[in-house]
KOLNUVO-179246 format. One line per 3 residues: number of its first residue (from 1); their letters; for each residue z, x, y of C-alpha. Coordinates in steps of 0.2 Angstrom, whole numbers, plus 5000, padded with zeros to 4 digits. Example, Ala and Ser with C-alpha at 12.3 -4.5 7.8 and 13.67 -1.06 7.14 Angstrom:
BEGIN
1> as> 5039/5062/4978 | 5036/5068/4995
This chain:
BEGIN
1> xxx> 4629/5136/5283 | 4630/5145/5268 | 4641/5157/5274
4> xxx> 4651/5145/5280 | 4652/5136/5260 | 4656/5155/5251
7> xxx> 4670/5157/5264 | 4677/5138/5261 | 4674/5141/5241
10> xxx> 4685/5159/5245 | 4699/5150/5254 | 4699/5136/5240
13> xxx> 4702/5151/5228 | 4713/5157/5234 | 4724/5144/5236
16> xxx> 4721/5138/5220 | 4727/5155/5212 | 4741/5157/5224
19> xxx> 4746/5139/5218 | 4745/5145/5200 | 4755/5158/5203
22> xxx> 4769/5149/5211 | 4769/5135/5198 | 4771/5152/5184
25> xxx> 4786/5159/5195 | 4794/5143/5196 | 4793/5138/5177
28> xxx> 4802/5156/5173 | 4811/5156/5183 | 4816/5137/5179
31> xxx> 4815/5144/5160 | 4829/5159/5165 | 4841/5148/5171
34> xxx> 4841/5134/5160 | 4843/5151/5146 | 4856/5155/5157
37> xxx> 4863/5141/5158 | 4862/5137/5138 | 4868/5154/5135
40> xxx> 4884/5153/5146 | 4887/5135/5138 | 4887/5141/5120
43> xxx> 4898/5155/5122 | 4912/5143/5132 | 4919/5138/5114
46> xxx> 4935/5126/5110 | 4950/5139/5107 | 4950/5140/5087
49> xxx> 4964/5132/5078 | 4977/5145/5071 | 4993/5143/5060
52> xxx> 5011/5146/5070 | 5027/5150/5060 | 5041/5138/5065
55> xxx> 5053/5140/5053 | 5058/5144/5033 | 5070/5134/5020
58> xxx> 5078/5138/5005 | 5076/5123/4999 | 5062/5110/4998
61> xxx> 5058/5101/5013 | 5043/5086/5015 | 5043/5076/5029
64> xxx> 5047/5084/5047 | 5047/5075/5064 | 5052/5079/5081
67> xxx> 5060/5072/5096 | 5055/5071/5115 | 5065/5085/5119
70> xxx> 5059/5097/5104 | 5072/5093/5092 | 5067/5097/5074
73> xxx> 5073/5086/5058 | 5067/5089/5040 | 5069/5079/5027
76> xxx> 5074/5086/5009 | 5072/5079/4994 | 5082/5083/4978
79> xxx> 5066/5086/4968 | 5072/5105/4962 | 5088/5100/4953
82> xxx> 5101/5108/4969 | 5114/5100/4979 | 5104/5103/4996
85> xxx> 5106/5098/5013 | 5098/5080/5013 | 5095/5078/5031
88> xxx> 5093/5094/5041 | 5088/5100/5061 | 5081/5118/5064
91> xxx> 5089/5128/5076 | 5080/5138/5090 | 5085/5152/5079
94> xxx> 5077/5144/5062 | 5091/5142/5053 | 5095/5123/5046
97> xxx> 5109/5114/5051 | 5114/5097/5040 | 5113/5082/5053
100> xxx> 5121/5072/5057 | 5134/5082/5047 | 5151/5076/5038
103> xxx> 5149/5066/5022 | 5129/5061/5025 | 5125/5075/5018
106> xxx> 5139/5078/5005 | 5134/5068/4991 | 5136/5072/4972
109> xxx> 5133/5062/4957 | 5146/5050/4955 | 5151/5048/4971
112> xxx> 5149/5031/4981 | 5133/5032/4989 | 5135/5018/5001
115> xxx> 5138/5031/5018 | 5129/5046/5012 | 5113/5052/5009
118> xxx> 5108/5053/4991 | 5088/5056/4991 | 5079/5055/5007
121> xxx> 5061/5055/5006 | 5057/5056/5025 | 5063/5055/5041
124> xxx> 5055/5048/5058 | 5058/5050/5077 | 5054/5033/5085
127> xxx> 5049/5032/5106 | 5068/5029/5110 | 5073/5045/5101
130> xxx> 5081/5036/5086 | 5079/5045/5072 | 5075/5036/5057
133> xxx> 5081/5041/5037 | 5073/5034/5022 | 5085/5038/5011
136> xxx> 5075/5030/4991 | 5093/5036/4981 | 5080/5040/4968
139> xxx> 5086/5059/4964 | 5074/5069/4952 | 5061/5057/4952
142> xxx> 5073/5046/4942 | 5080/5027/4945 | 5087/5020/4961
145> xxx> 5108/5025/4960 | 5114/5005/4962 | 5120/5004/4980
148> xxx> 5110/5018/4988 | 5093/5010/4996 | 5094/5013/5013
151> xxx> 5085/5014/5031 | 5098/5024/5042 | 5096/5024/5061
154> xxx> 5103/5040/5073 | 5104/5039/5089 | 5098/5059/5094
157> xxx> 5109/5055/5114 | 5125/5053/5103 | 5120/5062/5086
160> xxx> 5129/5044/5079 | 5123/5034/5064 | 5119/5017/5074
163> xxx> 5115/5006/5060 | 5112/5006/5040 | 5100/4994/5032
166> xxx> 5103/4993/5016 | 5091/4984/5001 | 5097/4976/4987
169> xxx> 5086/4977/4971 | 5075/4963/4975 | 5067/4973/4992
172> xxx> 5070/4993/4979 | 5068/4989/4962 | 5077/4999/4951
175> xxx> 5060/5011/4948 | 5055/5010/4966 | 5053/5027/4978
178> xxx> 5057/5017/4997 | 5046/5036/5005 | 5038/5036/5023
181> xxx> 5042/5023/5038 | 5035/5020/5054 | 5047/5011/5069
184> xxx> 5041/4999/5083 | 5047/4983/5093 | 5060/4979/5082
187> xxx> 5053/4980/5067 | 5052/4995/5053 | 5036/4997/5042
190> xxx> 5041/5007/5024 | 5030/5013/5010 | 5035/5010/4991
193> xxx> 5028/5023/4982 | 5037/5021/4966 | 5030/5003/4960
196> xxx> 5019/5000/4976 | 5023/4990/4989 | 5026/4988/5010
199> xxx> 5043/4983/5016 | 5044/4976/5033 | 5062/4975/5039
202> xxx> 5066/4965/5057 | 5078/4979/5066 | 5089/4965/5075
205> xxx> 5092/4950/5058 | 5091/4967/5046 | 5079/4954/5034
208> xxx> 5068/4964/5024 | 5052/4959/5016 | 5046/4965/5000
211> xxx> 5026/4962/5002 | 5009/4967/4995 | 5020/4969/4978
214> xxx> 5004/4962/4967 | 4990/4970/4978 | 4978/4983/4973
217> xxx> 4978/4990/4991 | 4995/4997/4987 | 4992/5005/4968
220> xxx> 4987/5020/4965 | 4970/5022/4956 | 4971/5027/4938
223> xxx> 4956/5033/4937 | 4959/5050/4949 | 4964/5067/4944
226> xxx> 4969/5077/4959 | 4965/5096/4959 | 4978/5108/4968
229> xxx> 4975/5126/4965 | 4962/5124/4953 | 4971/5116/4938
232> xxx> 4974/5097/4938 | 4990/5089/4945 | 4998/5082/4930
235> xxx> 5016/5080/4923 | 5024/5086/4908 | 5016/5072/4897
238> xxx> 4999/5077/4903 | 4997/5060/4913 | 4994/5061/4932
241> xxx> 5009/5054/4942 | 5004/5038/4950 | 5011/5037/4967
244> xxx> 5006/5022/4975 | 5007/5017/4994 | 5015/5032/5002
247> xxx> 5008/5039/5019 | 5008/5027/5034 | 5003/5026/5052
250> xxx> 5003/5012/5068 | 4990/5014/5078 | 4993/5019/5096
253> xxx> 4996/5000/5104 | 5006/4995/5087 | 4995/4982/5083
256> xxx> 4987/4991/5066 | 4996/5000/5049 | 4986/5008/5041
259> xxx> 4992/5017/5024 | 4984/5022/5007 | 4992/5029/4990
262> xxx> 4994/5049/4986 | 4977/5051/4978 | 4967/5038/4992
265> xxx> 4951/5036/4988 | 4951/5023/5001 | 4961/5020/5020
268> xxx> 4967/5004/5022 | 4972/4995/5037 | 4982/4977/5041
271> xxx> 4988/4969/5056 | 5006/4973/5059 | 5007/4953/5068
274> xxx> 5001/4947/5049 | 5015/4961/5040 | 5028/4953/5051
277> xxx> 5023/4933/5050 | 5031/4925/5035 | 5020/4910/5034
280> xxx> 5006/4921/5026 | 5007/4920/5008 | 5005/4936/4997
283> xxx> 4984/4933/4994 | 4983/4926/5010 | 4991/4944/5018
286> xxx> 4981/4953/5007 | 4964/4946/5012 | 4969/4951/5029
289> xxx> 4969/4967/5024 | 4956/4980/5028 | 4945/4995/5019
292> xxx> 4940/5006/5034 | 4934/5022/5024 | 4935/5036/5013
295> xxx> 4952/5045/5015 | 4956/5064/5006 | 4971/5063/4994
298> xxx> 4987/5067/5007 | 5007/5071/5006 | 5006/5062/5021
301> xxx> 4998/5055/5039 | 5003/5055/5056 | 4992/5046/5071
304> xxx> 4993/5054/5089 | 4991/5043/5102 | 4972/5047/5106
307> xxx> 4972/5036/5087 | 4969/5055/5077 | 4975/5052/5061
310> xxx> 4982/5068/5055 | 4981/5071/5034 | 4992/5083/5023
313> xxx> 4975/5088/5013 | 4984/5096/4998 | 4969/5098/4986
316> xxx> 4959/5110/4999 | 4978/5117/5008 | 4970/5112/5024
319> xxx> 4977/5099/5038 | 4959/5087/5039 | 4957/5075/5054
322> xxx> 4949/5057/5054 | 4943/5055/5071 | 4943/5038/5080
325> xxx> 4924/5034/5076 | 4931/5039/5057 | 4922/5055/5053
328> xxx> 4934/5067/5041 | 4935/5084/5050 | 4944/5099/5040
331> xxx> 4953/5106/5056 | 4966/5120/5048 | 4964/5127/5031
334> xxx> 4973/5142/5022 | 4980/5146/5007 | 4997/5146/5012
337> xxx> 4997/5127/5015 | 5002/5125/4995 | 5004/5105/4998
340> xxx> 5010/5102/5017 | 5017/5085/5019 | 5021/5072/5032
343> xxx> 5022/5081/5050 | 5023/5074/5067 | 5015/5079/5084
346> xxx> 5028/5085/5099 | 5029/5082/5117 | 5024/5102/5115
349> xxx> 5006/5095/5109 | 5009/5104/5093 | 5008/5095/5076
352> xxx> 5024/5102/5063 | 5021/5100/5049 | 5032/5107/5030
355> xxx> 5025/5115/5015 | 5032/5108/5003 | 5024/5114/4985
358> xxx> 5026/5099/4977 | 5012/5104/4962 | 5023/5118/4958
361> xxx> 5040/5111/4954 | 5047/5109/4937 | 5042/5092/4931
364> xxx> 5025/5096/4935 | 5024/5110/4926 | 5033/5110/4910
367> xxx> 5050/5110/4916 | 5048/5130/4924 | 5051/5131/4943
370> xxx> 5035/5139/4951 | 5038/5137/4970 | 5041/5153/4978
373> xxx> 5056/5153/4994 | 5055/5151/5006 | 5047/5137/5011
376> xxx> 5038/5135/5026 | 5036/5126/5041 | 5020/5126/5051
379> xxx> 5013/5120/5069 | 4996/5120/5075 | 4990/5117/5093
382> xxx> 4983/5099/5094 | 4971/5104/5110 | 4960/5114/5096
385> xxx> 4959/5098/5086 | 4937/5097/5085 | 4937/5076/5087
388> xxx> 4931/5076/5105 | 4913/5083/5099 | 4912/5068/5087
């Protein structure tokens, strides 16, 4: 009976240890894989985002955007003093090529400005491939030239100016800057930068609304002092330049604008239904309005259709993202981005986008030229943008 006990208990042991030991195997070998696994996980990274020359200009350029085929248009503005090209397409080869050609771009003071372009702040390629031409007829940074206020439609299937809309002085006052616009069912939405305002224009009547004229959602905030390359961003007079409203963007089903001036601090959003209904009075629209956020202080804005809002960061030279849940993410940053302006995202799935060295031109700095030529333009693969780990 005894013996029998001691060689149960023996047994019982043994099982017991032979248990122990399987359970100690298992849990390393458990331990190894998930190690493993982990390991092999952190070293699959997202591809990092990197800069890719597309192109340089003689003169300055500050709003690209791009057509379903690939097609390239600048826009540049007569900030620097030259008679430049006002509209212009990049070749394959990178050269610039005026568009849409003959008299558009031909203007000179004193000439009519009624079928030419006489300063365009932006340009825009709509989902019908039209492309779209602010043209403000501010040259300098000075007054509106009497006649010159315009939005011009290209067809890019014909390369043939389609339609001008043209604004009196009521819709571009005579110290307004008409400056970026977004295109969709029938209707065009347009930043005023010079005195701060939206104008909303139906495509088919070719009425124009001046609105949010006496809102604090389009004025720039007195109070900021932008830093670009370490000095602050002030004129010849030592005041900051208050540019209001300026960069713009529809969300991807059209029914949201948001916009905020040069400096931010704050995005703001409004229902394009309200922008277009003119039975809202002024207070009434602008209660509709919406703060959604902190913004960085941007040459422009762009919003891809996963709702990514691209921002020209010019204080940090850096292109920063606000992600759908609205986190701010600084996805490209180098020190050649000397102020990059208003860019647009390809069928390629890159985002173009112009330096456009805006802090270094005379009026900001004592009437001396400081930009150095060439100017460039930039794209950066949008599959490395870093919103889908948000």
């Amino acid at each position: 009976m005894k013996l029998q006990q001691r060689f149960s208990v023996a047994i019982a042991t043994t099982l017991i240890l032979s248990s122990t030991v399987l359970t100690a195997f298992t849990s390393i070998a458990r331990s190894h894989s998930s190690q493993s696994h982990t390991q092999n996980s952190s070293s699959v990274k997202a591809a990092e985002p990197s800069l890719t020359p597309v192109a340089q200009s003689e003169n300055l350029w500050n709003v690209v955007a791009v057509s379903s085929t690939g097609r390239i248009f600048a826009s540049f503005p007569r900030w620097l003093g030259e008679n430049s090209v006002s509209v212009g397409e990049v070749q394959k080869d990178g050269s610039i090529q005026a568009f849409p050609g003959n008299q558009w771009n031909q203007w000179q003071s004193g000439r009519s400005p009624a079928e030419q372009f006489v300063n365009v702040n932006s340009v825009y390629v709509d989902s019908q491939d039209q492309l779209w031409v602010v043209n403000s007829a501010a040259p300098n940074f000075g007054t509106v030239v009497p006649g010159g206020a315009k939005l011009v439609q290209i067809d890019l299937a014909t390369n043939q100016v389609q339609r001008v809309y043209r604004f009196d002085a009521q819709i571009a006052p005579e110290k307004s800057v008409l400056n970026d616009v977004r295109v969709r069912d029938g209707y065009a939405y347009i930043t005023e930068s010079g005195l701060g305002a939206i104008i909303v224009v139906n495509l088919q009547s070719g009425e124009a609304r001046r609105l949010l004229a006496d809102h604090a959602s389009t004025k720039s905030d007195p109070t900021l002092v932008p830093t670009v390359e370490g000095r602050e961003f002030r004129n010849a007079e030592g005041r900051v330049p208050q540019t209001h409203a300026n960069g713009l963007a529809l969300s991807p089903d059209g029914q949201w604008l948001y916009f905020q001036p040069t400096y931010g601090p704050t995005l703001r959003r409004v229902a394009t239904a309200d922008l277009r209904n003119p039975n809202l009075s002024e207070p009434e629209l602008g209660d509709r309005g919406e703060s959604i956020g902190r913004t960085v202080a941007a040459g422009g804005m762009f919003m891809d259709r996963r709702g990514i809002l691209y921002l020209s960061s010019f204080e940090d030279n850096s292109i920063t993202l606000r992600c759908p849940n609205g986190q701010l993410k600084t996805w490209v940053q180098d020190d050649r981005l000397l102020w990059p302006d208003g860019g647009s995202v390809g069928s390629d799935g890159y985002f173009y986008f112009p330096v456009a060295q805006v802090h270094r031109i005379p009026r900001f700095n004592g009437g001396t030229d400081l930009t150095q030529k060439p100017f460039d333009l930039f794209k950066v693969n949008t599959s490395t943008q870093i919103c889908q780990s948000s």
